[in-house]
C-alpha positions as CSV (number, residue, x, y, z in Angstrom):
1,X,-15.0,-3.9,-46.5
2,X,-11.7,-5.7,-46.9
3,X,-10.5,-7.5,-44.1
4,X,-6.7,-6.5,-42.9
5,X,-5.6,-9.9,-41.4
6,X,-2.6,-9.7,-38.8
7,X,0.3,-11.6,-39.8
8,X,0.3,-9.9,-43.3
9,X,0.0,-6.5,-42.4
10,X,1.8,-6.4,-39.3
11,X,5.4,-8.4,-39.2
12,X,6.1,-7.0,-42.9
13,X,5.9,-3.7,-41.6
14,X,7.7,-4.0,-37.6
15,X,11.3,-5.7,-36.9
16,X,13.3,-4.7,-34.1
17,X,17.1,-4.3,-33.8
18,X,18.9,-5.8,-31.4
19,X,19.1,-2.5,-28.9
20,X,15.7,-1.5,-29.7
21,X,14.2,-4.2,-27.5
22,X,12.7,-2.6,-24.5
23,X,14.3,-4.1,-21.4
24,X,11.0,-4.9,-19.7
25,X,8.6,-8.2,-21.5
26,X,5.5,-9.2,-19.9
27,X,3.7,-12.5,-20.7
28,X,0.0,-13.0,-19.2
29,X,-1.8,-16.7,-19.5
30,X,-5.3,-15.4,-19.4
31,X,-7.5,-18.8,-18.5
32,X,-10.6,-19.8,-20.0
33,X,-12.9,-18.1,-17.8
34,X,-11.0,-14.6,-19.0
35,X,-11.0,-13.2,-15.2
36,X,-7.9,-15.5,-13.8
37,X,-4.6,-14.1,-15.6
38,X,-0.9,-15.4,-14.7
39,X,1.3,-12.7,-15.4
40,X,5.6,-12.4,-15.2
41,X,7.4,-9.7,-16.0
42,X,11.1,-9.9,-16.7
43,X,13.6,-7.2,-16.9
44,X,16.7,-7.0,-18.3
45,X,18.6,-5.5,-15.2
46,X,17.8,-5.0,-11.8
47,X,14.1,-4.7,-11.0
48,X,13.7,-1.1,-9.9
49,X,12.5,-0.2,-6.4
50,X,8.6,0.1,-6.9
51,X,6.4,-0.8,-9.7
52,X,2.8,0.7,-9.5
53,X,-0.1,0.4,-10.9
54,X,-4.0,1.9,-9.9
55,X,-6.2,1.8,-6.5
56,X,-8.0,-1.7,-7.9
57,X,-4.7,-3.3,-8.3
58,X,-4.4,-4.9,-4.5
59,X,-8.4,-5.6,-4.9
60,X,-7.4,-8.1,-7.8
61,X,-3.5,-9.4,-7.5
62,X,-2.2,-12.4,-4.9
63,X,0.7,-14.5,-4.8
64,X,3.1,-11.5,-6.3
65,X,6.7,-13.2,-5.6
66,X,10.4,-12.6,-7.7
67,X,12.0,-15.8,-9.7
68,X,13.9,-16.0,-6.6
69,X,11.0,-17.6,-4.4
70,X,11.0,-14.1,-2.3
71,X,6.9,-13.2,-1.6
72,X,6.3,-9.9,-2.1
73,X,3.8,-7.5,-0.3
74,X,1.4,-5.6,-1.8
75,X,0.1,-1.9,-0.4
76,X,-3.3,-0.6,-2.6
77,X,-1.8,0.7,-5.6
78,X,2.6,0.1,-5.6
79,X,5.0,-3.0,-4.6
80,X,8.1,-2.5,-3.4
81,X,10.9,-4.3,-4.6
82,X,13.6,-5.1,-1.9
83,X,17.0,-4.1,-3.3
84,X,19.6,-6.5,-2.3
85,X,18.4,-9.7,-4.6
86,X,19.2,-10.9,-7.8
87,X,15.7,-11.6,-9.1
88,X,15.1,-10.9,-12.6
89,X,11.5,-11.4,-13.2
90,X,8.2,-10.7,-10.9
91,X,5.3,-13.1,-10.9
92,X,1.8,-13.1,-9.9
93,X,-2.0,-14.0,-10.4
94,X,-4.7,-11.8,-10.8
95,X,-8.4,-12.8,-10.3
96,X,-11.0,-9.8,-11.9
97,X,-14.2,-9.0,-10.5
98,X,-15.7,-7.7,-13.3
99,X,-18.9,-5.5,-13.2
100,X,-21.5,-7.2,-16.0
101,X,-24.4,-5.2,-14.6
102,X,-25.9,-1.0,-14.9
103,X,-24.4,1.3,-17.2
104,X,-20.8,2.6,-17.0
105,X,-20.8,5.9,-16.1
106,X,-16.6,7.1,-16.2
107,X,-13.2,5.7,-17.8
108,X,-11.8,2.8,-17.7
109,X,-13.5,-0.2,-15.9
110,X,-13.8,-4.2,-15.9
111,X,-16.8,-5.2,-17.2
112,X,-18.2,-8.7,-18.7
113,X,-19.7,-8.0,-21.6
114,X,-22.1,-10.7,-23.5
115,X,-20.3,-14.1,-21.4
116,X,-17.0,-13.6,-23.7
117,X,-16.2,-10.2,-24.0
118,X,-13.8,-9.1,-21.5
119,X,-13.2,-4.9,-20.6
120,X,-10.4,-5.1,-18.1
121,X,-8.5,-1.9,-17.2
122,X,-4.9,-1.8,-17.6
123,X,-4.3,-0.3,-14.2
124,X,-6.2,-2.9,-12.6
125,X,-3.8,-5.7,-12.6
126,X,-0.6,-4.4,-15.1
127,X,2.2,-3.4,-12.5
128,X,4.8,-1.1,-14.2
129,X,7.7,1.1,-13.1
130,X,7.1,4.6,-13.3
131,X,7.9,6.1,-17.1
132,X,11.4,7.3,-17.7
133,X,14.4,7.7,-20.5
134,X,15.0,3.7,-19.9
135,X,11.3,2.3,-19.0
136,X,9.9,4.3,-22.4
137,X,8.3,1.2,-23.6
138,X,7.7,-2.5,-22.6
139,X,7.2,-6.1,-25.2
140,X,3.9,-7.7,-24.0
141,X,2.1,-11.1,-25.1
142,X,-1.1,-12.8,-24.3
143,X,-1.3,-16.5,-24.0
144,X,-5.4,-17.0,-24.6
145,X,-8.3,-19.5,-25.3
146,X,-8.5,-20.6,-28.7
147,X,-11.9,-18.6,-29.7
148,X,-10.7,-14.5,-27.7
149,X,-8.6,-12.5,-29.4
150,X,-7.0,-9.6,-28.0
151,X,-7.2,-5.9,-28.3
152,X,-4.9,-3.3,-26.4
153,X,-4.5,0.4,-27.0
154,X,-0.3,-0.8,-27.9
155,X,1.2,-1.2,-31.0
156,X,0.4,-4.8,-32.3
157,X,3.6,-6.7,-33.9
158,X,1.5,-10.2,-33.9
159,X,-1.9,-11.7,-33.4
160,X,-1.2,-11.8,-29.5
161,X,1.8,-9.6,-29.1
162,X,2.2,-5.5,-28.6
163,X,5.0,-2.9,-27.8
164,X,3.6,-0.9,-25.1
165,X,4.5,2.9,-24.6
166,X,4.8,3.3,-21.0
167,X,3.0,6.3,-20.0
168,X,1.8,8.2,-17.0
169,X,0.8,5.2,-14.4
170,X,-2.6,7.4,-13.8
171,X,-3.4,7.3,-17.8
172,X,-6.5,4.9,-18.1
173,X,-6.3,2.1,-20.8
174,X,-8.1,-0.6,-21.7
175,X,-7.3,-4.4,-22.8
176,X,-10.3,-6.0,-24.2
177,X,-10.6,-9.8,-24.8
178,X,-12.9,-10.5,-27.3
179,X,-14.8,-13.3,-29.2
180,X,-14.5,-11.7,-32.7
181,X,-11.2,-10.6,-34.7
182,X,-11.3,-7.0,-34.7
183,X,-11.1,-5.2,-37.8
184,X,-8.0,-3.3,-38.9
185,X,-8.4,0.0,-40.8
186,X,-5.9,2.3,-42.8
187,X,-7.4,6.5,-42.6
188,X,-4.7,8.6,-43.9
189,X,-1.8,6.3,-42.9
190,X,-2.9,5.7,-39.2
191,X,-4.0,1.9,-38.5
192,X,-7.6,2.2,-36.5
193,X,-8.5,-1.2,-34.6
194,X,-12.2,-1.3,-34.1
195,X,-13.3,-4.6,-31.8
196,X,-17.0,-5.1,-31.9
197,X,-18.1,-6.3,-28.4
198,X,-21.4,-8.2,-28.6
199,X,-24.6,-8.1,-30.7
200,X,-26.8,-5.5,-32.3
201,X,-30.2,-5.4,-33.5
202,X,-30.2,-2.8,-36.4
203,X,-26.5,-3.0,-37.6
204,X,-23.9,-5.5,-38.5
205,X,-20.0,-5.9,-38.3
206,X,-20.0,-3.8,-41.1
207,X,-22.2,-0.9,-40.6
208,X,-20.3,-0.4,-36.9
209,X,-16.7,-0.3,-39.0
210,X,-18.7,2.1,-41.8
211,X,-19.2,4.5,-39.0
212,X,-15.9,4.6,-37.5
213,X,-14.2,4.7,-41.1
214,X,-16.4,7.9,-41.7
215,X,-15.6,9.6,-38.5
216,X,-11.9,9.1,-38.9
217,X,-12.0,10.2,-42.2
218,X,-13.6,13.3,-41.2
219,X,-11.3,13.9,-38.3
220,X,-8.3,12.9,-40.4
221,X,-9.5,15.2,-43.1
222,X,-9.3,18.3,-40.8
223,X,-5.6,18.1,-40.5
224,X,-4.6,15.9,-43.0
225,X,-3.4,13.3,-40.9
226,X,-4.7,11.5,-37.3
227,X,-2.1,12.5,-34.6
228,X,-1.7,8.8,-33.7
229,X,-0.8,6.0,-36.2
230,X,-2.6,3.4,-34.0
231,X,-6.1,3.9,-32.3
232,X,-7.7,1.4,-30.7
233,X,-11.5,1.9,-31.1
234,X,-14.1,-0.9,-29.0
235,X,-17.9,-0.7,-29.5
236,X,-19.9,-2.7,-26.7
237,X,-23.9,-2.7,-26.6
238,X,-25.7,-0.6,-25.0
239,X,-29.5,-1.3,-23.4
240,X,-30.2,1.3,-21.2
241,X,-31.9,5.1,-22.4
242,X,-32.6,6.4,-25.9
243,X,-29.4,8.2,-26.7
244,X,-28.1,6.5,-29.9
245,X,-24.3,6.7,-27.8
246,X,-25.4,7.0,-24.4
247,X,-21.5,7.1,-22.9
248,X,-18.4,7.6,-24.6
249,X,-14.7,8.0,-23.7
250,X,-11.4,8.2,-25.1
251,X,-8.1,7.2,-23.0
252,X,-4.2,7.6,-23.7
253,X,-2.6,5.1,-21.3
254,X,-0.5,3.0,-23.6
255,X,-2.0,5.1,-26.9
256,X,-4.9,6.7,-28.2
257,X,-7.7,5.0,-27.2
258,X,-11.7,5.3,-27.5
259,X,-14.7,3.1,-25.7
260,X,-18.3,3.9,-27.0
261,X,-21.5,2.2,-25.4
262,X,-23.8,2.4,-28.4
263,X,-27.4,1.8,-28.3
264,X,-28.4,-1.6,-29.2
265,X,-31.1,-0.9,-31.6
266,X,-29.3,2.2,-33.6
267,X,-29.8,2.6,-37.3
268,X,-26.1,3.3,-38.9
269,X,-28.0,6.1,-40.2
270,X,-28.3,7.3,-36.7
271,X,-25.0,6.7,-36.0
272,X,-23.7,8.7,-38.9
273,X,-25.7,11.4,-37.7
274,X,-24.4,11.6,-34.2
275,X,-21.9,13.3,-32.6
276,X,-20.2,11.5,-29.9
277,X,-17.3,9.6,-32.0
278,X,-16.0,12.6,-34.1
279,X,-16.3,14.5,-30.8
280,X,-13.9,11.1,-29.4
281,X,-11.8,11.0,-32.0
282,X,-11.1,14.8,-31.4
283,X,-9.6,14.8,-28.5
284,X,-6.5,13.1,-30.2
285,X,-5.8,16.3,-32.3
286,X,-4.0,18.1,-29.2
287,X,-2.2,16.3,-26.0
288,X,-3.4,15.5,-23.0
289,X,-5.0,18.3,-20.6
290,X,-4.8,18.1,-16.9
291,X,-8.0,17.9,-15.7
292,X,-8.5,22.0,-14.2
293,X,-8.7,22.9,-17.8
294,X,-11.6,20.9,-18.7
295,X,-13.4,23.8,-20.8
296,X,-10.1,23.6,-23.1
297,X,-10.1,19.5,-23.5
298,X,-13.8,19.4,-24.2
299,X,-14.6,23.0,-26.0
300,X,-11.9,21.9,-28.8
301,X,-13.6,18.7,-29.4
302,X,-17.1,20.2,-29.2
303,X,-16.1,22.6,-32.1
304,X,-14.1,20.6,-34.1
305,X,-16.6,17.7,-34.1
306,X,-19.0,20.1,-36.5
307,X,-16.4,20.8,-38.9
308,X,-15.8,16.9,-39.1
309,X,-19.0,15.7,-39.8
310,X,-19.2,18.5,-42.7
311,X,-15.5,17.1,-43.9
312,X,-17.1,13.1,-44.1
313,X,-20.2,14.5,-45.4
314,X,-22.5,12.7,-42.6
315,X,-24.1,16.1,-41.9
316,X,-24.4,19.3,-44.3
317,X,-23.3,22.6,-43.8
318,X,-26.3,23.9,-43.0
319,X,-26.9,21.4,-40.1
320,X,-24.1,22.2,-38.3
321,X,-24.4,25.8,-38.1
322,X,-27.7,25.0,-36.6
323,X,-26.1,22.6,-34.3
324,X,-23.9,25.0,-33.6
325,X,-25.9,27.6,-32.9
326,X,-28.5,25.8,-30.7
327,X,-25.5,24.5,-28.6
328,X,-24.3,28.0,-28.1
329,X,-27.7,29.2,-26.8
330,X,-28.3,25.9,-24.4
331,X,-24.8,26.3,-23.2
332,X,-24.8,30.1,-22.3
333,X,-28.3,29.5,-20.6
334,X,-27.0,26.8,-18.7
335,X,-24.1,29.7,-17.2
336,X,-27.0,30.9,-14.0
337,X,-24.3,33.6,-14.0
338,X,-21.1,32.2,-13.8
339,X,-18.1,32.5,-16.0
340,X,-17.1,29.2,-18.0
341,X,-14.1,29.4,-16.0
342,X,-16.5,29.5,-12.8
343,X,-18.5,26.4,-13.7
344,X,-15.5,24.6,-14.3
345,X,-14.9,24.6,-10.3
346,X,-18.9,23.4,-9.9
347,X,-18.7,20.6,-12.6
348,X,-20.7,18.0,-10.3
349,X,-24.0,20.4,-10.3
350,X,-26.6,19.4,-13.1
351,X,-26.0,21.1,-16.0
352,X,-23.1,23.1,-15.6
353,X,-20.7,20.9,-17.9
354,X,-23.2,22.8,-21.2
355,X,-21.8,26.1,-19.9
356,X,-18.2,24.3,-20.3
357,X,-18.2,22.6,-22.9
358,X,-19.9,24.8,-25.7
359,X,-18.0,27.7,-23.5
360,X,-15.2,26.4,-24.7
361,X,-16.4,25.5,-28.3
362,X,-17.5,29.4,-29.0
363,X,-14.2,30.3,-27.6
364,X,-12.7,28.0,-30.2
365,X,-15.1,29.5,-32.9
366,X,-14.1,32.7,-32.5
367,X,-10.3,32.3,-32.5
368,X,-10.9,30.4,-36.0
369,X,-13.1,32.9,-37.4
370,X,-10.5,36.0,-35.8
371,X,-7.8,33.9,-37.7
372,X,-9.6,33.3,-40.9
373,X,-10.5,37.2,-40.8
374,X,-7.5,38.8,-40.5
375,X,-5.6,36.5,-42.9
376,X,-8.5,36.8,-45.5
377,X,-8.9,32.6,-45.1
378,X,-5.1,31.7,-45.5
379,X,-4.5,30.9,-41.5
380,X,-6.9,28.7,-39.6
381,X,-7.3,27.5,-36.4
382,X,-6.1,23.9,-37.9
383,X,-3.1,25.5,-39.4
384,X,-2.1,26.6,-36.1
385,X,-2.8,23.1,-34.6
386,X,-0.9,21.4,-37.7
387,X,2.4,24.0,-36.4
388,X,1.6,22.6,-32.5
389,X,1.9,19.1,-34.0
390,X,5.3,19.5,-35.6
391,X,6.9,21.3,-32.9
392,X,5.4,20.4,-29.3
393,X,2.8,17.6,-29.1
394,X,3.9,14.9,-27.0
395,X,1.4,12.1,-26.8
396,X,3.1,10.3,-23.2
397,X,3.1,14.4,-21.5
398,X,0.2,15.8,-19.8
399,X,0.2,19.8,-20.3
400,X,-1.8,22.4,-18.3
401,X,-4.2,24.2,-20.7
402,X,-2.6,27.6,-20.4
403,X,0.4,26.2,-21.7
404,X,-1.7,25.3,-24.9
405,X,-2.7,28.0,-25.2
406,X,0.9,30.0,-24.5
407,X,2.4,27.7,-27.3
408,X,-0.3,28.2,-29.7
409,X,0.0,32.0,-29.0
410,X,4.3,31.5,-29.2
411,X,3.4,30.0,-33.3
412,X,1.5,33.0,-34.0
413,X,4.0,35.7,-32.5
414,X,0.5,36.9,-30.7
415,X,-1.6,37.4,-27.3
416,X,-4.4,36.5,-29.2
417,X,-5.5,33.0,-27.2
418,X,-4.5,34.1,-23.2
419,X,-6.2,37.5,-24.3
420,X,-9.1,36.1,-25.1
421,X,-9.1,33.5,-22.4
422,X,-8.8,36.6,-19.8
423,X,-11.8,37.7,-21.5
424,X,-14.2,35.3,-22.6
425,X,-13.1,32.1,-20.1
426,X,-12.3,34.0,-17.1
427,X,-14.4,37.6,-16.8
428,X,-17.2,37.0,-19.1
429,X,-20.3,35.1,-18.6
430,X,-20.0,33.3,-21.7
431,X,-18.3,34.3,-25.4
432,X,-20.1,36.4,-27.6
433,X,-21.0,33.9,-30.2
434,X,-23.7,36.5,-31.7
435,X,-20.5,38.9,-32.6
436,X,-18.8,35.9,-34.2
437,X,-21.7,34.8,-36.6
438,X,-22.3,38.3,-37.6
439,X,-18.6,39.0,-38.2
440,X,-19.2,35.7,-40.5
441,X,-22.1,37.4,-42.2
442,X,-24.7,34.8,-40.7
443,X,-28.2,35.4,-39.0
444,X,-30.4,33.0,-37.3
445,X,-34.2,32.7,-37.9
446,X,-35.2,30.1,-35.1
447,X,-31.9,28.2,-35.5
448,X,-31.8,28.3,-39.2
449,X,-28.9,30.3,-40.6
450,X,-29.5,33.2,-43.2
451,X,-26.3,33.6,-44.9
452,X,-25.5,37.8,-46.0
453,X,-24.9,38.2,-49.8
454,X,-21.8,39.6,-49.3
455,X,-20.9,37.1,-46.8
456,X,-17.3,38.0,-45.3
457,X,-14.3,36.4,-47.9
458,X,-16.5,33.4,-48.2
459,X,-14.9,32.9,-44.8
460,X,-18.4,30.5,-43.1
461,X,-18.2,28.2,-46.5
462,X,-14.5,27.7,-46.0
463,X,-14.9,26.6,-41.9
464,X,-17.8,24.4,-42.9
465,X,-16.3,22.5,-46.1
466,X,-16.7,19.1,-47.6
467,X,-13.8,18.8,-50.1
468,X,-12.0,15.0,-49.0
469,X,-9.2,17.3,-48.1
470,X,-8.7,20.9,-46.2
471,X,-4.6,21.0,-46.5
């Protein structure tokens, strides 16, 4: 693999003009023990009236005080800024308590990772004014120890150095401070930064960066592009269970971001073969969900993670009809009577997220397949996507899912995905996935697919395709 060093690739490609400077610039000290941080942040104006930040952030700041010597208190998540000063800048010291013990179960945390490797969570100790047209973006640079480099979800313009998007204060995000340069890779003109966190007994540097190159190549391949041209993509060790990715998340706050515990002793070959990154990586293909809609944000992924690993070629077509298939069965099963919109109000209760998410992914599948049908395979489910993209995604706006879905149904001059919604998501137990593989021309004996001989248009060899390119 060639190595992509900073300097080179980065400040030939980024310069700034004078009025595109953002008028907010952090700078944070981070000391040798990488949980004490001294952080300013100057504006070019006045400071506005509150910056915020998460829950943690009172937990982990002191001293917070303006270049004037005024001391500043702090309530759980916000400080308020007096108005009648001149101050310019705001300073203050943060001390982390990071977790280094159990397995992460959510988003975003602190967490020591190895002795050097540093998880902190941007909302934890990065105090911000709420996004608008003039706080759209912030400068921000790290002052470290000689041997930790840094790796942030912004858009690098030096080894240390980033232009920040300022998005929703309740976005989780991650800086990670590491003991190993991260690796810089170019899929389809987007600029993934994979930081290796920590040791691992079956694969090197270089098998970890092979896997993440597939995935995004698979993902990329769907569309023709990745929706983001930076991803920030961290890899820590995992020791606990037998799941070769035993926890997985993607965040947004600052850019697309994605976090992956991976089991210590995986094979690449078992990595390859998994799901859980192309299912990450996903996500990025359509704008951030509120939360209510949560058979919408996963069901996408959970579909368009099959046709991905068929695009890399790290699983056949074959396979993922199977896995397809068996995931519709477990995840209709796993209903106990409920519609998929049902279960999304009893997400807590064991085994109801299976009825969500591969609710979702056969509502998904049949879209495509009613798509594919009716156009005789010239308008997909990815083409519709591809027309979202050009006219309405906004990677700093959260949307509610039904207004996906309205848009999507707005590019195609249809009903087609509320109607089905009405049907499948909110009065039916669970889609008819059954009717969609034998409008495909596909049977199943056990979970092995039996293709018709006059399979419909060709239309199951065209979903499941491995051609380098779909577009």
């Amino acid at each position: 693999m060639r190595k992509i060093f900073y300097l080179a690739l980065f400040f030939s490609l980024i310069s700034f003009a004078k009025g595109e400077v953002p008028p907010l610039t952090y700078q944070v000290t981070v000391e040798n023990d990488l949980r004490s941080f001294a952080v300013s942040a100057c504006f070019s104006g006045n400071l506005p009236a509150f910056l915020y930040a998460n829950d943690a952030f009172g937990s982990f700041v002191r001293n917070v005080r303006l270049d004037t010597g005024d001391m500043l208190e702090l309530d759980v998540d916000s400080v308020a800024i007096p108005q009648d000063n001149a101050a310019r800048c705001i300073f203050y010291d943060v001390f982390l308590q990071p977790r280094n013990q159990g397995e992460q179960r959510g988003g975003a945390e602190t967490r020591l990772i190895e002795d050097r490797n540093m998880l902190t969570s941007i909302g934890d100790w990065l105090v911000r004014p709420k996004p608008d047209a003039f706080y759209e973006s912030f400068e921000i640079g790290f002052s470290v120890p000689e041997d930790i480099f840094v790796s942030t979800p912004w858009r690098r313009t030096g080894k240390t150095s980033f232009i920040g998007a300022n998005t929703p204060i309740s976005w989780e995000g991650i800086v990670a401070l590491t003991n190993r340069e991260p690796n810089v890779i170019d899929v389809a003109g987007s600029m993934f930064e994979v930081s290796i966190l920590g040791d691992f007994g079956r694969t090197n540097q270089e098998d970890l960066v092979r896997w993440v190159t597939r995935s995004a190549q698979g993902v990329s391949g769907l569309m023709g592009f990745f929706p983001s041209p930076h991803v920030q993509v961290v890899v820590s060790p995992s020791d606990r269970g037998n799941a070769v990715v035993p926890w997985a998340y993607v965040t947004r706050g600052g850019g697309a971001g994605i976090h992956l515990f991976v089991n210590r002793d995986a094979s690449v070959e078992q990595l390859l073969w998994d799901w859980s990154l192309p299912h990450e990586m996903s996500h990025f293909l359509f704008p951030h969900i509120n939360t209510s809609d949560y058979w919408v944000i996963e069901g996408l992924p959970t579909y368009l993670q099959h046709l991905s690993m068929v695009e890399s070629g790290a699983i056949s077509a074959t396979e993922s009809w199977s896995r397809l298939y068996r995931g519709f069965v477990v995840g209709a099963k796993a209903g106990r009577g409920l519609t998929v919109a049902e279960s999304v109000g009893r997400l807590s209760k064991r085994g109801t997220y299976r009825h969500i998410y591969w609710g979702g992914a056969a509502y998904f599948f049949g879209i495509d397949v009613e798509l594919r049908r009716k156009s005789q395979g010239t308008l997909t489910l990815l083409d519709v996507l591809i027309k979202y993209y050009g006219c309405c995604y906004d990677a700093k706006r959260s949307i509610p899912g039904d207004q996906l879905l309205a848009d999507l149904d707005s590019l195609l001059n249809d009903d087609l995905f509320i109607r089905r919604k009405n049907k499948e998501i909110i009065a039916e137990q669970f889609p008819n996935y059954m009717a969609t593989f034998k409008a495909l021309g596909i049977q199943f004996l056990g979970s092995n697919p039996v293709f018709d001989e006059d399979e419909q248009s060709g239309i199951s060899s065209q979903i499941m395709k491995h051609s380098g390119s779909r577009h």
